[in-house]
C-alpha angles and dihedrals in degrees: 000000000000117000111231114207135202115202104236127174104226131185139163114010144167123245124207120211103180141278128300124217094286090060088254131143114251096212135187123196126209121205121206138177102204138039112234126194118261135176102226117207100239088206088060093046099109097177144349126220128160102266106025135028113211122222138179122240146181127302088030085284124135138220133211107202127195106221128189103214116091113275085242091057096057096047087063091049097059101033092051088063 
């Protein structure tokens, strides 16, 4: 199966490494100053909002990342694939 891939400028996210025994999210947050070009794996993209994109990630663990492109742009991106 071949991976498809959309160019996005990401920046600070939160990553979720599971629940505790209350059911709820251990989360980490990651603060950065600047957005950096990465290919994402479509195939990882979980969901889109307008401010986050979720992804999977290893370990079953999730991240929300800030990006800097408009939510409509990226919705062309993707549907495009």
């Amino acid at each position: 199966m071949e991976s498809r891939f959309i160019e996005l400028s990401l920046g600070s996210h939160i990553i979720v490494h599971g629940y505790d025994q209350l059911n709820k999210e251990i989360t980490e947050n990651v603060e950065t100053e600047v957005f950096s070009k990465k290919l994402v794996a479509i195939s990882r993209i979980k969901s889109v909002s307008e401010k986050y994109i979720l992804t999977d990630y290893l370990g079953g663990r999730w991240i929300y990342w800030e990006y800097e492109e408009d939510f409509e742009e990226v919705k062309k991106l993707l549907l495009q694939k």
